[in-house]
C-alpha positions as CSV (number, residue, x, y, z in Angstrom):
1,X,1.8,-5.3,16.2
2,X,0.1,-6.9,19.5
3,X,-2.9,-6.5,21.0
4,X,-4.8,-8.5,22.9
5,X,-7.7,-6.7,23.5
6,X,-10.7,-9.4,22.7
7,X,-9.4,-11.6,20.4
8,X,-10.2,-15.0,21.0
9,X,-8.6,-18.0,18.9
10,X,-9.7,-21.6,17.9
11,X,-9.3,-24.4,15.2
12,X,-11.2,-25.9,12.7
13,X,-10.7,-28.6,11.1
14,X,-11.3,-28.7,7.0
15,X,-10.7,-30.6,3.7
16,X,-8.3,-28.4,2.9
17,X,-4.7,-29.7,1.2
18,X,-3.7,-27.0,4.0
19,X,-5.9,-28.9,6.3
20,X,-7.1,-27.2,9.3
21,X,-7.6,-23.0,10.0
22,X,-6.5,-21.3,13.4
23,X,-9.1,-18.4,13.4
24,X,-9.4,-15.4,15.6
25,X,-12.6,-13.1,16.6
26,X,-13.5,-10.4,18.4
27,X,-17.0,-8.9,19.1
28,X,-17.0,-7.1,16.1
29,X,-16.3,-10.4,14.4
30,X,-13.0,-12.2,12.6
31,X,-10.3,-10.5,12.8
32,X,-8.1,-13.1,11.4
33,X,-7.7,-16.8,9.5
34,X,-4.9,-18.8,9.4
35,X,-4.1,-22.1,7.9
36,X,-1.8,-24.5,9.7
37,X,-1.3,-27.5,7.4
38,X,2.0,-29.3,6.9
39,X,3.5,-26.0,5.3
40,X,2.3,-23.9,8.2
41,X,4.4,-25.7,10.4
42,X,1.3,-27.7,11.4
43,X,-1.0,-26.8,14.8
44,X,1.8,-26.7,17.3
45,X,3.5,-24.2,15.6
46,X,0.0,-22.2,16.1
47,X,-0.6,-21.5,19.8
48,X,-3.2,-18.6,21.2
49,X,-1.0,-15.8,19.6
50,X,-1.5,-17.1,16.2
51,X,-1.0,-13.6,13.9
52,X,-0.9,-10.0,15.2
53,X,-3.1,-10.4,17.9
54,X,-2.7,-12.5,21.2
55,X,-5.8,-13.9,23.1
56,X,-7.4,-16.6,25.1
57,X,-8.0,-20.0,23.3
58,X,-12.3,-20.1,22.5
59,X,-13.9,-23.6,22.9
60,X,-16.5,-24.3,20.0
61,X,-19.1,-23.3,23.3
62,X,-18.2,-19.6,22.6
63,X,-20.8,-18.3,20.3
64,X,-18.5,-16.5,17.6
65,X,-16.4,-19.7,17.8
66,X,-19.8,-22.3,16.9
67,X,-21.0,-20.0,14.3
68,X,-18.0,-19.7,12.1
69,X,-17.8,-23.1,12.9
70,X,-21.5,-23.8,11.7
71,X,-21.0,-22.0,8.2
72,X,-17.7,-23.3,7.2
73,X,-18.6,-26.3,7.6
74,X,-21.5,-26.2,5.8
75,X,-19.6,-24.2,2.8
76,X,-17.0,-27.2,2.7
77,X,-19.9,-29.9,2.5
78,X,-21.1,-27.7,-0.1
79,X,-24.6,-26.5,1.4
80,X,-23.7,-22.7,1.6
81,X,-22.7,-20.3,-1.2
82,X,-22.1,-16.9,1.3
83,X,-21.1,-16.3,4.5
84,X,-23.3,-13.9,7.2
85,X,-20.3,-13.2,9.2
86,X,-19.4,-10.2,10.3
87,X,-15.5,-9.2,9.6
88,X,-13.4,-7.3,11.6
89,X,-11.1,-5.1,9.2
90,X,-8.8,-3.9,12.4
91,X,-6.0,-5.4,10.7
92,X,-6.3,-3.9,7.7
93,X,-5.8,0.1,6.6
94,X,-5.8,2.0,3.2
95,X,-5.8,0.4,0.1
96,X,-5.7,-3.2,1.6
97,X,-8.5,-2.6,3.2
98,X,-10.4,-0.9,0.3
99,X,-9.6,-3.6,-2.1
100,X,-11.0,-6.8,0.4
101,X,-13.9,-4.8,1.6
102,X,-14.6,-4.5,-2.3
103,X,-14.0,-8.2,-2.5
104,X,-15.9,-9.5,-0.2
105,X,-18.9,-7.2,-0.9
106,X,-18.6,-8.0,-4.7
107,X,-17.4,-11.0,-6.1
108,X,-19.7,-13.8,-4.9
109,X,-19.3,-17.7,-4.6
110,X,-18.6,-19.3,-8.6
111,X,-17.6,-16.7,-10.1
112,X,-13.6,-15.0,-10.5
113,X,-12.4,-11.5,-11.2
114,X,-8.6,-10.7,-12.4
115,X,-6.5,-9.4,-10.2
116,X,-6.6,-5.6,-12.3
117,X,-10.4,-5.8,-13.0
118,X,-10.0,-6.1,-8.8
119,X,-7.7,-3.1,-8.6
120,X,-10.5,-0.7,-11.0
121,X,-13.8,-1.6,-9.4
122,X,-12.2,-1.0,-5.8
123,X,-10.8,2.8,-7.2
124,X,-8.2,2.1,-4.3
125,X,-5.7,3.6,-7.0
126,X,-7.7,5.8,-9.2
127,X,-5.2,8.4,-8.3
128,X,-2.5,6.9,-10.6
129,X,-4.3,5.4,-13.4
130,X,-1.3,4.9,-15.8
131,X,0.0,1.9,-13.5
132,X,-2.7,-0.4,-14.6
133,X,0.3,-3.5,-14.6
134,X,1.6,-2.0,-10.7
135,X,-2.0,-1.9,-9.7
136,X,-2.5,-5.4,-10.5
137,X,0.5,-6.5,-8.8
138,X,-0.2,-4.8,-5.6
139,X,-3.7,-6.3,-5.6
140,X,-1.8,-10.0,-5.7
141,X,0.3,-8.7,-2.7
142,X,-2.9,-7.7,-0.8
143,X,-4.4,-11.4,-1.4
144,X,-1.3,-12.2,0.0
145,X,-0.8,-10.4,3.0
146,X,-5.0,-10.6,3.8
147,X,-5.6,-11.5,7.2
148,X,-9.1,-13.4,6.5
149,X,-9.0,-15.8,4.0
150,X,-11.8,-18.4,2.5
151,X,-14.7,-16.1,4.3
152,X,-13.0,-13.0,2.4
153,X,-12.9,-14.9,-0.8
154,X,-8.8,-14.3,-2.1
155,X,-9.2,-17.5,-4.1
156,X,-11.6,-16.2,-6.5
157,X,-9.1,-13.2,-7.9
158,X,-7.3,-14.8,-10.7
159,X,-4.2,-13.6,-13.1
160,X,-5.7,-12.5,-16.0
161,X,-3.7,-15.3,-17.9
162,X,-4.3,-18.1,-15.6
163,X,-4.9,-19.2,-11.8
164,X,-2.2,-17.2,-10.1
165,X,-1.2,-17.5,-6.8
166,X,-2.5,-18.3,-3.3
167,X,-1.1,-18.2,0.0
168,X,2.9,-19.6,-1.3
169,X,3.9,-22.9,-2.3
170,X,2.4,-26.1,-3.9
171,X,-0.4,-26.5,-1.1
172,X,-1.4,-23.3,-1.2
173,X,-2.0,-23.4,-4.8
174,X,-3.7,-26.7,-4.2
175,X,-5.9,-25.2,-2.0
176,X,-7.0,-22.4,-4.3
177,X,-7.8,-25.1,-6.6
178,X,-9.6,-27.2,-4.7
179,X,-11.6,-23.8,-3.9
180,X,-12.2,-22.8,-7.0
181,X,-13.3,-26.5,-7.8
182,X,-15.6,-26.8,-4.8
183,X,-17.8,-23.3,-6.5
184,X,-17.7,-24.6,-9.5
185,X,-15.1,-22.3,-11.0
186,X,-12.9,-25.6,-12.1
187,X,-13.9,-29.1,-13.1
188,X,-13.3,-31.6,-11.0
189,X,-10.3,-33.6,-11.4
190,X,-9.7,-37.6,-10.5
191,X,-8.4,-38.0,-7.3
192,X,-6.8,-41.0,-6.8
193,X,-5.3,-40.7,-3.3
């Protein structure tokens, strides 16, 4: 899927293990964030058609650009607990779409919610309600496969048994620690690096 009908991409640097975030937006707001740390095949591997969407690189003069910019910045230093960005859901349809719009509307900055308890409150599969286990699952493929990440909060739906997963691989899962520490979720741990 291409289209590259107003979206604009930058990069932002951050403390993540991932480090830095390729992010996209529109007028309607963003449409897309990316990670490109080591695993990501770094920033090169990023150019202006970073995901689904192709479009112009934004400098941080653009106004969509400076004020994601502004906020996750401040939520990294730890000065803000919720973002008032607008989201553009165009990548998203049906149940996906459902279950992150339920996300980010619900589940606010320290606190988690399983991966099933996810899958009831959004009633995206109230229509089978025997596949409690199935539903669960497919709400850890929709983290995966969500096109806004950190400002559409993945890392705080858990396995009910533990952290679970977050974006593949070691750094990802470091990441969604270091998330999850950063609200409070998690103590912190010594970091001797």
């Amino acid at each position: 899927m291409r289209n590259d009908q107003g979206v604009g991409w930058f990069s932002v640097e951050t403390p993540l293990p991932t480090g830095g975030m390729r992010i996209g937006v529109t007028d309607q707001g963003v449409v897309s964030t990316v990670a490109f740390g080591a695993e990501a095949g770094g920033d090169a591997a990023l150019g202006a058609d970073s995901g689904p969407y192709t479009g112009p690189d934004l400098t941080t003069e653009d106004r969509r650009a400076a004020a994601v910019t502004a906020q996750l910045a401040e939520y990294f230093a730890g000065r803000r607990r919720e973002f008032d960005l607008p989201i553009d859901w165009r990548a998203t349809t049906g149940a996906q779409q459902t279950v992150l719009r339920t996300l980010h509307r619900t589940v606010g900055y320290g606190t988690t919610i399983t991966y099933g308890e996810l899958a009831d409150r959004s009633g995206a599969f109230d229509e089978d309600p025997d596949e409690r286990g199935l539903r669960a699952k497919t709400v850890g493929s929709i983290m995966g496969s969500a096109p806004v990440s950190v400002l559409v909060p993945c890392h705080r739906v858990v396995a009910a048994g533990g952290i679970g997963g977050y974006g593949g691989g070691e750094t990802g899962l470091a990441t969604k620690r270091w998330l999850l520490t950063l609200e409070g979720v998690l103590a912190p741990t010594l970091d001797w690096s």
